[in-house]
N, C-alpha and C positions, 0 to 999 in steps of 0.2 A: 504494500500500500504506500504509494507515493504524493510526500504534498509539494506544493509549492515552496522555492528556496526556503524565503522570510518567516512563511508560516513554520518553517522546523526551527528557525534561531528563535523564532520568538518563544515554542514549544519548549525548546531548552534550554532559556533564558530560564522562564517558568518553572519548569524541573527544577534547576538547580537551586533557584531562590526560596519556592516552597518547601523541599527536603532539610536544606539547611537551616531554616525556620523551625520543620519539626523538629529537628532535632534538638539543638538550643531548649526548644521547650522541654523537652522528654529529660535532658540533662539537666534543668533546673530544679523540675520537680524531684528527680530522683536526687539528687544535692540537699533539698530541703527535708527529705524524711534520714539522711546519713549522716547528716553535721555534726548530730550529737553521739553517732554511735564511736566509742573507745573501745570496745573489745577487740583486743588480740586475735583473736581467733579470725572474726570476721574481717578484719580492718585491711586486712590484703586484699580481699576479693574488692571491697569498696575500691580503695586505690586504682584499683586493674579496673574498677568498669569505670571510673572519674575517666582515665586512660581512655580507652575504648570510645567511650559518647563522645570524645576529642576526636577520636581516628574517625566517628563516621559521619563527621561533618564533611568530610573529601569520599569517603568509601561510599556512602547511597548516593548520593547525587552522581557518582563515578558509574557505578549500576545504574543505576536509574538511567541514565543519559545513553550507556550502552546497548538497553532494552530498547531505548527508541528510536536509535540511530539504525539497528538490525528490523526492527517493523518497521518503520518509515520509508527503508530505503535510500534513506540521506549517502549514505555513500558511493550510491549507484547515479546521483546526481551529481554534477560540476558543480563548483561551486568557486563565488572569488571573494577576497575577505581572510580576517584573520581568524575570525571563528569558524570557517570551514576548513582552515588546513589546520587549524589546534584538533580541531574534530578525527580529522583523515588521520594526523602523526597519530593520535590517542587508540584507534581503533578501528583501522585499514591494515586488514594483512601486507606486507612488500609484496611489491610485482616479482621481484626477481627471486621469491623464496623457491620456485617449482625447477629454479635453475642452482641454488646452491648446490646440493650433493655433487654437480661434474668436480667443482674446485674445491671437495673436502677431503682430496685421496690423500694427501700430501701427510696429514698427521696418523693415518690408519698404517701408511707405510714405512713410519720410524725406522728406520734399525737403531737395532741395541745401544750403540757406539752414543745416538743423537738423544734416545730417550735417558739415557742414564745422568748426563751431566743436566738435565732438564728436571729428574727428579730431585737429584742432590741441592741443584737451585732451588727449588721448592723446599725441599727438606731446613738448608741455613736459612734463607729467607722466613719462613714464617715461625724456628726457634727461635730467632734473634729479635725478633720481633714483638712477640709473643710474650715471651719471656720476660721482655722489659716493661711490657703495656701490662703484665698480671701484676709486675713488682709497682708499677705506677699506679694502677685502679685501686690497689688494697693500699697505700698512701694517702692516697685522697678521699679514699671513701672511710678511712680509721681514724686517720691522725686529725689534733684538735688545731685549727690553727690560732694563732697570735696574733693580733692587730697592735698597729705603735700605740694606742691607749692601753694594752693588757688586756682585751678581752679574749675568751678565750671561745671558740664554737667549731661544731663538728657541720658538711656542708652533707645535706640529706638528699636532695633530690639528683636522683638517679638520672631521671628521664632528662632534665638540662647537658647530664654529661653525654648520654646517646645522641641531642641535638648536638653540642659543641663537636664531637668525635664527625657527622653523617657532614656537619656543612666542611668540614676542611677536605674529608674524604671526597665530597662532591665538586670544591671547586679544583681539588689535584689532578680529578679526570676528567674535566670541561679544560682546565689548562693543558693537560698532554695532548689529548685530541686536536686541540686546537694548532697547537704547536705541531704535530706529529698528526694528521687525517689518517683517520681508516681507511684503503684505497680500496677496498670490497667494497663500500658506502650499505653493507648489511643490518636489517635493523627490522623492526617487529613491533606490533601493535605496544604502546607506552604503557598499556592500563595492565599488562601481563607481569609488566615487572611490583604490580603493586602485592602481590600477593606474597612474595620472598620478603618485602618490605617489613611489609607487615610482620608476617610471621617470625624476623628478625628481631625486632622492636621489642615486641612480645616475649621473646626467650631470654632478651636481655631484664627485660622485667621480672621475669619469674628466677630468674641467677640470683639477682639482687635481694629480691625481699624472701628468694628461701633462707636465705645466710640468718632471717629472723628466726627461722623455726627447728633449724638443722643446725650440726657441727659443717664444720668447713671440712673436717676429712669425710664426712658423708656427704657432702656436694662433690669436692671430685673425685670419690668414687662414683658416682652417679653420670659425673664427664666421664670417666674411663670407657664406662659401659656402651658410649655413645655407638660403639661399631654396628650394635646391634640394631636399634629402632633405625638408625639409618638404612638398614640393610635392608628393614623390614619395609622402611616408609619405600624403599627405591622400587621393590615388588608395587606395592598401593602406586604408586604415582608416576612410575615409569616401566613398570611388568618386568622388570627387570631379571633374568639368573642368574646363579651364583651356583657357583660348583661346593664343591662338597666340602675343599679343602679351603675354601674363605668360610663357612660356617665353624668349622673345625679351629682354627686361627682365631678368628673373632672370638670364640669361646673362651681361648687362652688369653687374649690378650687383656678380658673383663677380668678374668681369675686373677691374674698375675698383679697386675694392679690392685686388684681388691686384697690379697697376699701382703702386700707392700703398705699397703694404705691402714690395714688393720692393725699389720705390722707395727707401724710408727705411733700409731694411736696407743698401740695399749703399752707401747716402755716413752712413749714421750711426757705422760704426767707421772709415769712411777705407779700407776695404779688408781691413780684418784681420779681418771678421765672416766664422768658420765655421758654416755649420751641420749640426748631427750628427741626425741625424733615426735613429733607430732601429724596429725592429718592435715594442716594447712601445707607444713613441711613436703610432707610429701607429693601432694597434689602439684604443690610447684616446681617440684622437681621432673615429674613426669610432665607438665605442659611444658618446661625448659627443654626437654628432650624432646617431646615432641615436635615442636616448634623449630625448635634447631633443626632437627633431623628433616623436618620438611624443607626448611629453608636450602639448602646445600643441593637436594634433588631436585628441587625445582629449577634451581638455576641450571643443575646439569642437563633437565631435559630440555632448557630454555636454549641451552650452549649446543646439543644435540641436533633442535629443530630448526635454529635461526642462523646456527654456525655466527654470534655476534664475538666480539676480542671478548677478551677479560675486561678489558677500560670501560667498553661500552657499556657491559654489563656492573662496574661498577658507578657510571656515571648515570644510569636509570634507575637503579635500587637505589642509590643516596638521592637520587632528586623525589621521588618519591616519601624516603625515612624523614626528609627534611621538611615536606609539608605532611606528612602525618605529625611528625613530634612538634613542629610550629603550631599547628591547628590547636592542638591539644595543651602543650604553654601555655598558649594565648588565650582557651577557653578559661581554664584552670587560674589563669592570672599569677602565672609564674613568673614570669619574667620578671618584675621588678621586684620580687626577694632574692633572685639569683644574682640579680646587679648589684640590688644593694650589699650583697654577701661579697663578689667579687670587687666592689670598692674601699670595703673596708677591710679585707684580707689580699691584698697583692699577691702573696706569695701562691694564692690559690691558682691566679692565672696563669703565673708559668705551670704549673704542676697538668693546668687544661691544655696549654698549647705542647706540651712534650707527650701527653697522653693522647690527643690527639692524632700527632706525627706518627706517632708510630701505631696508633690503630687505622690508620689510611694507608699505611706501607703495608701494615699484614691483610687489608682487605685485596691490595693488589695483586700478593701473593694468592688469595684465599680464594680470588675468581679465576687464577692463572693456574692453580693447581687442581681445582675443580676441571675446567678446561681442558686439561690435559692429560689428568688419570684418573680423574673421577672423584664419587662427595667416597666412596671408603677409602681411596688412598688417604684424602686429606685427615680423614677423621682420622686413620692411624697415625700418623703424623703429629699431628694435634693430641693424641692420647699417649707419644713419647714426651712430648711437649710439659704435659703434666707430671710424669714420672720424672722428667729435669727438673723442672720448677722446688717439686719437693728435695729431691738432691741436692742443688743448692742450698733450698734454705737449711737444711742439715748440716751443709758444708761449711754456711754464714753463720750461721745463730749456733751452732756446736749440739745438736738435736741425733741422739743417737741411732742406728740403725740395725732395726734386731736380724733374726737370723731368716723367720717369714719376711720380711721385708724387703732383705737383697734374693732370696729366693726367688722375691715378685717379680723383683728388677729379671732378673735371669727369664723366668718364662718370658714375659712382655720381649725381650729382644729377640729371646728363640721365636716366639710364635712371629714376630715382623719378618725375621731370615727365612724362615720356614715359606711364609706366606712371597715372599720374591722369589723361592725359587720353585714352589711349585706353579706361577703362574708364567714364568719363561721356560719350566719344562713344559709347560701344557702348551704353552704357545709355539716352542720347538716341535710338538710332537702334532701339533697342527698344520705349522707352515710344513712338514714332511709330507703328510696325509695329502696335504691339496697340490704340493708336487707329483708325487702317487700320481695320484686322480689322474693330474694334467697330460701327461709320460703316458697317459694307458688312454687318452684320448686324443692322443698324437695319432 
C-alpha cells in the first residue's frame, strides 16, 4: 500500500512525536509509584527499567517507523530531502549485498602462515588492553576521590561511564574512516546494529550492579563460563555447529577457571571468606551473560551477512550506544550531577579519559577479532584475559596461590592448546578430503 511522498513524512513525523510522548508519560508514572521504594532486593530491577523507558524513547518510534516504512512502501518510492535518505540509510537493504560473497574468498582462504600472526595480534591487543581498562574500571568505580576542599565521595553512576567510554569509541571510528575510507563502500540497514547496542549497554548494567549482590570471585567465575551460553546463543541466532571437541574444551576451560577461582577464594581470606550469593545476584548475572553472549553473535552474523570492516561495525554500535545512553541521561537528568561531580573532583577526569582510550582500543580489537575467528575465539581469549588479571593481582598485592588454583591455570591453557590443535587437525584433515574429492573428479 502506497501513499503519497508528504503524506508518509508527515505519517512519520507523527509516529515519532506520539510514541515519544507515550513514553515520557508511561516513565513518569512509573517514577512516581518507585521514588520511595529503598529495598535492596528490588532497587536493581527499578534502576534497569529507569534505564530501559530511557532506551525506548529511540527503540519504538525506531519500530514503529520501521513497520511503516515496510506497509507503506516508502522505500519503493524516490524520494528527495533529508528525511528520505535518513529513512533509506536506516532501513534499505545495500544494493550490492547479493554481490558480496564473489569478494569474501580472500579470508576463507588464509593459510596458516597469514592466520597465525593475525591471531597473536588479536591475542596482545585485547590482553593489553583489557587488562589495563579492568585495572582502571575497579579504580574509578572503588576509590573515594578528594576535592582541594577535602571532600571526600565515591562517583556511582555507571551508565555516564558506558556514555563517556561509546562517545570517544564512536568518534575514533568516524575519525579513521574518514581519514582511511572503506573502499568496499559495504554497509547495511542502521537500525540492525541497534540490537548488539542494546544488548551491550545492558550486560554492562547487569556487570555493574551484580558486584551489589555477588562476590567478585563469583562474577568472574560467571565470565569464565562465558564459552558456553555463547556457544549456545551462536546455535539460537546463527544455527551454528560445533564439533565435538569445542564442546569438550569449553567444558574445560569453565572447570579450570572455576578450579583457580575457588582456589584463591578459599586461602585468600584464611578461611573467613563468606559468600552470600542472593537471587537479584544471580538473575544478573545470567542476563550479563546473556546479553553478552548475544551481543558478540550478532555482530558475527552481522560480519557474516554484510561482510562490513570491524570500524564500521564499530562506528554503528557506538552511534547507536551513544543515543541510547544520551536519551536515557537526559530522561533521568543525569547529566548535571555527573558534571557537577566531575568539577569538583578533577582527578576523576583523567581516570574517564584513560579508561576511555583504552576501552575504544579493545572495542577495535573486539570487532576485528570477532571478524576474523569468531564470538568463541574471542570469548577464549577474553577468558585467558581473566585468568591474567587474577595472576597479577597475586603477583601485585602478594595474594597466595593454592595448589586447585595453578591446577586451574594448567587445565584452562591445556584445554586453549588442545582446542588449536584439534581445529587445524580437523581443518588439515578436511583440506585432504576435498583434494581426494577433486583428484577423483579429474
Amino acid at each position: 500500500m502506497k501513499f503519497p511522498g508528504r503524506i508518509n513524512q508527515f505519517v512519520i513525523a507523527l509516529i515519532i512525536a506520539v510514541s515519544i510522548v507515550v513514553v515520557l508519560i508511561s516513565s513518569r508514572i512509573f517514577k512516581s509509584f518507585t521514588d520511595e521504594r529503598e529495598d535492596p532486593e528490588i532497587s536493581w530491577l527499578i534502576r534497569l527499567l529507569n534505564n530501559i523507558f530511557g532506551y525506548l524513547i529511540v527503540i519504538v518510534p525506531l519500530y514503529l517507523v520501521l513497520k511503516f516504512v515496510h506497509f507503506s512502501g516508502y522505500l519503493d518510492v524516490p524520494g528527495i530531502g533529508a528525511l528520505p535518505r535518513l529513512i533509506r540509510r536506516c532501513f534499505a537493504e545495500p544494493v550490492q549485498l547479493e554481490l558480496l560473497d564473489s569478494g569474501s574468498g580472500v579470508s576463507k582462504n588464509q593459510t596458516s602462515t597469514s592466520t597465525t600472526p593475525k591471531l597473536l595480534f588479536c591475542v596482545l591487543g585485547l590482553l593489553s588492553s583489557y587488562l589495563t581498562w579492568g585495572f582502571l574500571q575497579e579504580k574509578v568505580m572503588t576509590r573515594e576521590y578528594v576535592s582541594a576542599n577535602g571532600d571526600v565521595a565515591k562517583f556511582k553512576d555507571s551508565q555516564f561511564l558506558v556514555f563517556v567510554n561509546r562517545i570517544l569509541a564512536f568518534c575514533l571510528a568516524g575519525i579513521y574512516l574518514t581519514v582511511k575510507p572503506d573502499g568496499s563502500n559495504r554497509s547495511l540497514p542502521m537500525y540492525k546494529y541497534m540490537l548488539c547496542s542494546l544488548s551491550n549497554i545492558l550486560s554492562s548494567f547487569c556487570q555493574y550492579e551484580a558486584l551489589k549482590y555477588v562476590t567478585f570471585p563469583l562474577q568472574v567465575l560467571a565470565k569464565s563460563c562465558k564459552v558456553i551460553p555463547v556457544m549456545i546463543m551462536g546455535k539460537c541466532v546463527s544455527s551454528k555447529k560445533y564439533e565435538n571437541y569445542e564442546y569438550i574444551t569449553a567444558v574445560m576451560i569453565s572447570l579450570g577457571m572455576a578450579a583457580f577461582l575457588l582456589g584463591q577464594e578459599s586461602t585468600s581470606a584464611k578461611g573467613k571468606t563468606v559468600v552470600e550469593t542472593t537471587l537479584p545476584g544471580i538473575l544478573l548475572l545470567i542476563s550479563y551473560l546473556t546479553c553478552d553472549s548475544f551481543t558478540s553473535n550478532w555482530q558475527g552474523k552481522l560480519f557474516s551477512q554484510y561482510k562490513v570492516s570491524s570500524v564500521q561495525m564499530m562506528l554503528g554500535v557506538n552511534l547507536f550506544s551513544c543515543l541510547l545512553t544520551t536519551t536515557s541521561l537526559l530522561e533521568q537528568g543525569a547529566f548535571p550531577a555527573a558534571a557537577a561531580f566531575m568539577t569538583k573532583f578533577p582527578a576523576f577526569v583523567t581516570d574517564c579519559v584513560v579508561l576511555s582510550i583504552c576501552s575504544a582500543i579493545g572495542q577495535l580489537f573486539i570487532f576485528y577479532t570477532i571478524s576474523q575467528f569468531g564470538a568463541v575465539t574471542f570469548t577464549i581469549i577474553m577468558t585467558i584475559r581473566q585468568g591474567l588479571a587474577i595472576l597479577l593481582s597475586c603477583i601485585f598485592y602478594g595474594h597466595d596461590v593454592s595448589v586447585i588454583g595453578f591446577l586451574g591455570i594448567i587445565f584452562v591453557f591445556l584445554a586453549v592448546f588442545l582446542r588449536m590443535y584439534c581445529a587445524q587437525r580437523l581443518k588439515a584433515i578436511r583440506q585432504r578430503r576435498l583434494a581426494q574429492s577433486s583428484n577423483l573428479a579429474v
